[in-house]
KOLROMI-817575 format. One record per residue (C-alpha): residue number from 1; x negated, y, z. Coordinates in pm, whole numbers, plus 50000, padded with zeros to 5 digits. Layout:
BEGIN
<pos=NUM, east=X, north=Y, up=Z>
...
//
This chain:
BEGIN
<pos=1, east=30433, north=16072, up=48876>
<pos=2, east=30265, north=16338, up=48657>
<pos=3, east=30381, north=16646, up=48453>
<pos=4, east=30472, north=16555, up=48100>
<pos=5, east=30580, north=16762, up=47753>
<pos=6, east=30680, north=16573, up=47432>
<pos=7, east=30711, north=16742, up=47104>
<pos=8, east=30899, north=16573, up=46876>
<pos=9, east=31244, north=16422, up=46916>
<pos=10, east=31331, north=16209, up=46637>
<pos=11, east=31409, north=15840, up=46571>
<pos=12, east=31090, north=15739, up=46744>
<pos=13, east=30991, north=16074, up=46996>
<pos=14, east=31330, north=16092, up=47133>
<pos=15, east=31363, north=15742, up=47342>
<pos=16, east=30989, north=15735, up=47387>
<pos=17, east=31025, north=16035, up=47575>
<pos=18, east=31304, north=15884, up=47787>
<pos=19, east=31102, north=15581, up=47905>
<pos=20, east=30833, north=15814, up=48010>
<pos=21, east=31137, north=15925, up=48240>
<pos=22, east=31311, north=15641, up=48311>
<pos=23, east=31042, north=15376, up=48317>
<pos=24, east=30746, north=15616, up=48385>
<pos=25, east=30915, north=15815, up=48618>
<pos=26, east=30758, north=16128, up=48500>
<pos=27, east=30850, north=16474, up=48539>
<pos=28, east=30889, north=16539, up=48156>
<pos=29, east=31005, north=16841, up=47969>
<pos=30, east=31075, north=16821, up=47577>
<pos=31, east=31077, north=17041, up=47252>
<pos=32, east=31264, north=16968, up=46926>
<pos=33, east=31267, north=17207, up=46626>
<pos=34, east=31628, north=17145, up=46630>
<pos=35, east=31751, north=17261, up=47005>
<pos=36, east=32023, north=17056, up=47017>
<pos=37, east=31846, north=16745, up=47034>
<pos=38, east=31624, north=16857, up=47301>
<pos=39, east=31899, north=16987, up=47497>
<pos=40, east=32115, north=16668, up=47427>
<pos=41, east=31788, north=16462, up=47546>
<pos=42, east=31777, north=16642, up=47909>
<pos=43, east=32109, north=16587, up=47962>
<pos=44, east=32094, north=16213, up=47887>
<pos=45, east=31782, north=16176, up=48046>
<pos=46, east=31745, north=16444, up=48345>
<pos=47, east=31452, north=16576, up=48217>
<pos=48, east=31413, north=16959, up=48113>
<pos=49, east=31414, north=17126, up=47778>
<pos=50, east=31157, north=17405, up=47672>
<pos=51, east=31229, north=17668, up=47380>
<pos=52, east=30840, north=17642, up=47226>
<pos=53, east=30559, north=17409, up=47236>
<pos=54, east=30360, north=17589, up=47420>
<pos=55, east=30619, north=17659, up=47708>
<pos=56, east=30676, north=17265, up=47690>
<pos=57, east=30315, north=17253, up=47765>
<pos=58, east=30242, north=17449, up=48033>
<pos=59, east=30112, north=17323, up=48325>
<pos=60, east=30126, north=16983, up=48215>
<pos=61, east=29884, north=16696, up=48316>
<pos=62, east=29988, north=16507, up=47964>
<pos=63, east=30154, north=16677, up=47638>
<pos=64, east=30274, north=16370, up=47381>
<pos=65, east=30353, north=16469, up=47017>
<pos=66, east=30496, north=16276, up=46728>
<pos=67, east=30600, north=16469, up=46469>
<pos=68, east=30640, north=16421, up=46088>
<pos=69, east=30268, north=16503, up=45874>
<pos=70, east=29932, north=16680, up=45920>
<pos=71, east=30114, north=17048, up=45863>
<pos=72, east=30387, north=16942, up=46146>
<pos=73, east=30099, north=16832, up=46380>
<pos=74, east=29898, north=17188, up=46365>
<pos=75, east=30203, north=17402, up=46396>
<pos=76, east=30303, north=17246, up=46681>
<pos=77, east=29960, north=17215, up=46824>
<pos=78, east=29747, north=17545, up=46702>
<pos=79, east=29966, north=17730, up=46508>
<pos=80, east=30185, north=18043, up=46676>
<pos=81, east=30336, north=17930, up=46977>
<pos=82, east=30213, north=17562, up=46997>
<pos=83, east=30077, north=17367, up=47277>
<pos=84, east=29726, north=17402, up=47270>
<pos=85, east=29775, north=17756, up=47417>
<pos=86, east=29975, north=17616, up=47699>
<pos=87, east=29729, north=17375, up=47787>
<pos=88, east=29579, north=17386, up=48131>
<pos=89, east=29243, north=17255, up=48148>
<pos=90, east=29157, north=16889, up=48203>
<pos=91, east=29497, north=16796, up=48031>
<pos=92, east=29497, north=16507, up=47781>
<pos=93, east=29738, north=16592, up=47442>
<pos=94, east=29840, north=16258, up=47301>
<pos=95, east=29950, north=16234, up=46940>
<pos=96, east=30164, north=15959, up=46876>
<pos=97, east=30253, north=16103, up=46479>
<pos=98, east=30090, north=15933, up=46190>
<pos=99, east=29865, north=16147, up=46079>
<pos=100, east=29512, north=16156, up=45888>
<pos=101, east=29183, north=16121, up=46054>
<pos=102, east=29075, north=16431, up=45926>
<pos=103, east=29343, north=16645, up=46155>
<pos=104, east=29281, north=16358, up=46464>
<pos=105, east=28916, north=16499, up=46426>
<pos=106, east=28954, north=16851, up=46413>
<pos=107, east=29243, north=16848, up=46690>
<pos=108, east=29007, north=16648, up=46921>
<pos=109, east=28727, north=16933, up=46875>
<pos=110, east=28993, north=17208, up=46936>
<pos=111, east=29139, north=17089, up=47223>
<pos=112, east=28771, north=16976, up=47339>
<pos=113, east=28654, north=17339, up=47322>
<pos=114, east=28949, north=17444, up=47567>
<pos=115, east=28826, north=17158, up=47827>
<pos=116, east=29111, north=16970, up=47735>
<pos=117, east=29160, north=16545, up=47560>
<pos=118, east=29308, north=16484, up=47276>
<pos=119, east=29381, north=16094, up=47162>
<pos=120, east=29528, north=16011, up=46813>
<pos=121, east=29743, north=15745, up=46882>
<pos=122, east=29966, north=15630, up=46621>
<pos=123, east=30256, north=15346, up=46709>
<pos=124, east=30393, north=15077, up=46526>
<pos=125, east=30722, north=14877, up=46603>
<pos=126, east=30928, north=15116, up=46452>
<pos=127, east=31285, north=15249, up=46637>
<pos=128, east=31336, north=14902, up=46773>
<pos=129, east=31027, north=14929, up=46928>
<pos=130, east=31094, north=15285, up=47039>
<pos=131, east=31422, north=15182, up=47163>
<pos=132, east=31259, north=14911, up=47338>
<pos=133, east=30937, north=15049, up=47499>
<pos=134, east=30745, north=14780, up=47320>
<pos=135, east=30520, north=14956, up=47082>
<pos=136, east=30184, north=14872, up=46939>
<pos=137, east=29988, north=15210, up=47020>
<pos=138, east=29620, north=15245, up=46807>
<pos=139, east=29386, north=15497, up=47016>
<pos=140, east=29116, north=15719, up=46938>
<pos=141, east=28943, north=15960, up=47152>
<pos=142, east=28684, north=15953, up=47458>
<pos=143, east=28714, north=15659, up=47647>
<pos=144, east=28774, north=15859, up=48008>
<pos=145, east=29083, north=16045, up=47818>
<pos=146, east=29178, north=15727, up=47742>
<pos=147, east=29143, north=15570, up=48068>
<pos=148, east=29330, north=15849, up=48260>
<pos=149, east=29649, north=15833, up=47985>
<pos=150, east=29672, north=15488, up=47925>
<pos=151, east=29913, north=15412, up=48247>
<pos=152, east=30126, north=15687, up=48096>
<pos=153, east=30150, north=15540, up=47758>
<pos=154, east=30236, north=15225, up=47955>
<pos=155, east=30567, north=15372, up=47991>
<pos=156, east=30672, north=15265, up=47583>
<pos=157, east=30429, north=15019, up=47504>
<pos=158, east=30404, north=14600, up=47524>
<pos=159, east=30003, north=14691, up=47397>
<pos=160, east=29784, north=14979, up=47381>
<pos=161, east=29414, north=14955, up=47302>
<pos=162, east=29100, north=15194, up=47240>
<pos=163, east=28954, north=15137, up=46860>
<pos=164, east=28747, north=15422, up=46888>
<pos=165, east=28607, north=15773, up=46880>
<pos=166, east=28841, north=16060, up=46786>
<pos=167, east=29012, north=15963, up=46432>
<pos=168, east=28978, north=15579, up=46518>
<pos=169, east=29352, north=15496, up=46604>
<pos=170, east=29489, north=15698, up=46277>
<pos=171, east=29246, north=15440, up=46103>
<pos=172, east=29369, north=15159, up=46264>
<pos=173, east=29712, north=15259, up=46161>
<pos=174, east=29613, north=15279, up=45788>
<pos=175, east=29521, north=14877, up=45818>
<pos=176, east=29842, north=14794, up=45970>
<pos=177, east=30021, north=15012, up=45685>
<pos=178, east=29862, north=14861, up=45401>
<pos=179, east=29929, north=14485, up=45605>
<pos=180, east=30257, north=14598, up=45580>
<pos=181, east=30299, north=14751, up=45226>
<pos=182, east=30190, north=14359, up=45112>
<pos=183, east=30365, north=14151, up=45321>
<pos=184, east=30683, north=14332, up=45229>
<pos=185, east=30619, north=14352, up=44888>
<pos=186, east=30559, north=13945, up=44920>
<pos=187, east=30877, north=13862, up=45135>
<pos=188, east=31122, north=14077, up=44868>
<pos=189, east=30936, north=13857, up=44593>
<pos=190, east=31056, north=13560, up=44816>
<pos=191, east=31348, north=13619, up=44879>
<pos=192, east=31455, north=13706, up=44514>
<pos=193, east=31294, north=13409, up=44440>
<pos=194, east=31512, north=13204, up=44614>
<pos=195, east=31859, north=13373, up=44582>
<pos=196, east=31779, north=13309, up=44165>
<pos=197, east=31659, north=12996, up=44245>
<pos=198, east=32023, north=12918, up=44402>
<pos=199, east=31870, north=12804, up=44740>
<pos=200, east=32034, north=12896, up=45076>
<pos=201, east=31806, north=13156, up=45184>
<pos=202, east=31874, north=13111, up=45564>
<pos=203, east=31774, north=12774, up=45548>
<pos=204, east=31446, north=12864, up=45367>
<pos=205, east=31364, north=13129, up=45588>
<pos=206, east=31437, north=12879, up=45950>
<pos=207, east=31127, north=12670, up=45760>
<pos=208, east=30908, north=12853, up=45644>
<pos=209, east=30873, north=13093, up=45905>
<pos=210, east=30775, north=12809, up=46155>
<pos=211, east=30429, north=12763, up=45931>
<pos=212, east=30224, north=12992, up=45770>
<pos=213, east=30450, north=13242, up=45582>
<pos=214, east=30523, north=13329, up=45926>
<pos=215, east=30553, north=13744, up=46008>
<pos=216, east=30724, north=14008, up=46150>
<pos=217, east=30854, north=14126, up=45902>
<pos=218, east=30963, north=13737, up=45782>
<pos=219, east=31176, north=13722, up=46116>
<pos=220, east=31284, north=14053, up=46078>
<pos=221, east=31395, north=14177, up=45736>
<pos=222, east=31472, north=13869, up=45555>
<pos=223, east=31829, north=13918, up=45654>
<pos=224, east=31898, north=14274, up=45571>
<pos=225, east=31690, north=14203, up=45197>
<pos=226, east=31926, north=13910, up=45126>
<pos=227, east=32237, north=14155, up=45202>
<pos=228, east=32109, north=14417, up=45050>
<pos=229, east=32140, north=14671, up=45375>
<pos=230, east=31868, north=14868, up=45408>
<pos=231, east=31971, north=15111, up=45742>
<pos=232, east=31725, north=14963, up=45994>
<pos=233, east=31391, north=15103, up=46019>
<pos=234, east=31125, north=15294, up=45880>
<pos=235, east=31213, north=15544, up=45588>
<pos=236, east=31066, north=15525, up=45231>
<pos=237, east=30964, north=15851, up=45237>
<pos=238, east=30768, north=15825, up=45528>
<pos=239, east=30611, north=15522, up=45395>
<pos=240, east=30518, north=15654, up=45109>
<pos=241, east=30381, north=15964, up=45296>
<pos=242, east=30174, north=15706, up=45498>
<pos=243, east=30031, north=15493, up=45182>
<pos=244, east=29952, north=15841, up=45030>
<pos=245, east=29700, north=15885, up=45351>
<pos=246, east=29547, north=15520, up=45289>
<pos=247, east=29470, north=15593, up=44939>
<pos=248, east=29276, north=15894, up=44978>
<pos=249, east=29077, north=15764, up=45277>
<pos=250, east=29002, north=15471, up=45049>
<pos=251, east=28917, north=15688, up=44767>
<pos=252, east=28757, north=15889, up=45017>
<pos=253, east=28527, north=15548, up=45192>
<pos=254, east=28467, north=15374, up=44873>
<pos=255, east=28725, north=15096, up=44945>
<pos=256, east=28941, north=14926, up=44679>
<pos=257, east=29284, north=14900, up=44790>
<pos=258, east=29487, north=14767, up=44430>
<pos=259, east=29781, north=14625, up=44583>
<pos=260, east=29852, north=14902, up=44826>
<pos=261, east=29835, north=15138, up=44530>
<pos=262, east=30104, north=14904, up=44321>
<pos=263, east=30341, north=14887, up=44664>
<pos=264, east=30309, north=15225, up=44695>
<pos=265, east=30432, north=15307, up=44281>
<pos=266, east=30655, north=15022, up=44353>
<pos=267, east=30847, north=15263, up=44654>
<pos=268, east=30824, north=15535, up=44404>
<pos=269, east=31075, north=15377, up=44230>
<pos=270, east=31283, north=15288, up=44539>
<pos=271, east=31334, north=15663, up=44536>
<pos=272, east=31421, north=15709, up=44196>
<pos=273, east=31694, north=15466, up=44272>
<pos=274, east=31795, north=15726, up=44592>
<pos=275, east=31669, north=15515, up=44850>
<pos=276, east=31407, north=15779, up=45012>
<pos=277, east=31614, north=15732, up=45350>
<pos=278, east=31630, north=15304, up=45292>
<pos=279, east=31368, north=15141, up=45493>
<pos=280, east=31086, north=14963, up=45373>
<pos=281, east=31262, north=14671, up=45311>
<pos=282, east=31433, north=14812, up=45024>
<pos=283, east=31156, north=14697, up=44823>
<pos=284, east=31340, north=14422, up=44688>
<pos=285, east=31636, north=14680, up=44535>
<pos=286, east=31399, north=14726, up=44262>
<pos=287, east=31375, north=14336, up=44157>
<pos=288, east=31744, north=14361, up=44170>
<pos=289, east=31787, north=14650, up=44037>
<pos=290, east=31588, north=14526, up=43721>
<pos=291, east=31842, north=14243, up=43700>
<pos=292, east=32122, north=14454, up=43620>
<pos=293, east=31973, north=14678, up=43336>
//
């Protein structure tokens, strides 16, 4: 059992930080900006509650974050009252947020010159995979930091591997986001497709996705496209907040990334239509949507 903090309770920090208690068996104490939450989360989970950061820090062998942007990240880690001033040396801060490689970078120096470890380590798996302590965790950072945390990100993951030096894992998470940004950009195309094509979409989808048009997101979010229910998963707006990260590291690295910069125009409009809180799948509101005008 070690001495855990996580900052950050929302759809994805606050049962991530219950399987480090439950499943983990770690002595963990949490902070939300919104109190509430945190105290509703020791209640439910038997863990403890701490007013700042850097109180939810203290004396901890392991601090976890995941919190909204780059901004969020460095108030709660080096701004006034955040948990890098808490830290106890030899401690290992793990950011789970989705963040830029830029801020992975600088936090890992920071934390480096207070003897401390600091791994970016962005998930993916969204709240089901929260929910279900079966995320996809992308690590950067020294390899003997990684080594000593990995058993405690055990606790929420099905897979957890090192890509990396420090900046490495928010990387990683840019490929998987621009995967993403296609394939569901492809499936609502497919799915409209067949709905004006007057075919039985649940029949299409049980053959297809036993060959090659097989994906996650195939198996997952053909269902709630075809009804039109978009209240399962990851937010627009933070989607869009992601793609904005990939593009400037591409412009950034040289890389060409066309599609990922029509996707990300094409969510643009999925808020214009006030879906900023639909998930990702809502991609396909816009085909629709274009029907009807």
């Amino acid at each position: 059992m070690a001495k855990v903090a996580f900052i950050g309770l929302g759809v994805m920090g606050y049962p991530m930080a219950g399987h480090l208690r439950t499943k983990g068996g770690h002595d963990v104490t949490v902070y939300n900006r919104t109190a509430a939450k945190a105290e509703k989360w020791a209640a439910e989970f038997g863990g403890k509650h701490a007013a700042t950061p850097r109180e939810a820090a203290e004396g901890c062998d392991f601090v976890f974050c995941c919190v909204g942007n780059d901004d969020d990240l460095r108030a709660v880690t080096v701004g006034p009252d955040g948990a890098f001033h808490g830290l106890k040396a030899g401690a290992i801060f793990i950011d789970n947020t989705t963040a830029s490689a830029d801020v992975a970078r600088e936090l890992h120096q920071a934390a480096k010159a207070k003897g401390c470890g600091f791994l970016d380590a962005p998930v993916s798996g969204g709240q089901a995979g929260a929910e279900n302590g079966a995320l996809t965790v992308m690590v950067g950072g020294d390899e003997a930091d990684y080594d000593k945390a990995k058993p405690v990100i055990d606790s929420f993951s099905r897979m957890v591997g090192l890509m990396g030096p420090a900046g490495a894992g928010q990387l990683t998470k840019m490929v998987n986001q621009i995967c993403i940004a296609g394939l569901v950009q492809g499936l609502s195309e497919a799915v409209h497709f067949a709905k004006k094509a007057d075919l039985d979409v649940e029949k299409v989808i049980n053959v297809i996705s036993k060959g090659a048009a097989q994906s996650w997101q195939m198996e997952n979010r053909w269902q709630t496209m075809r009804d039109s229910k978009f209240d399962f998963g990851f937010a627009v707006d933070w989607m869009r907040k992601d793609l904005g990260i990939c593009l400037k590291t591409a412009n950034e690295t040289g890389a060409r990334l066309p599609i990922t910069a029509l996707v990300d125009q094409f969510y643009a409009e999925v808020q214009a239509m006030g879906g900023r809180r639909w998930d990702t799948s809502s991609l396909i509101a816009r085909l629709e949507n274009a029907d009807r005008k």
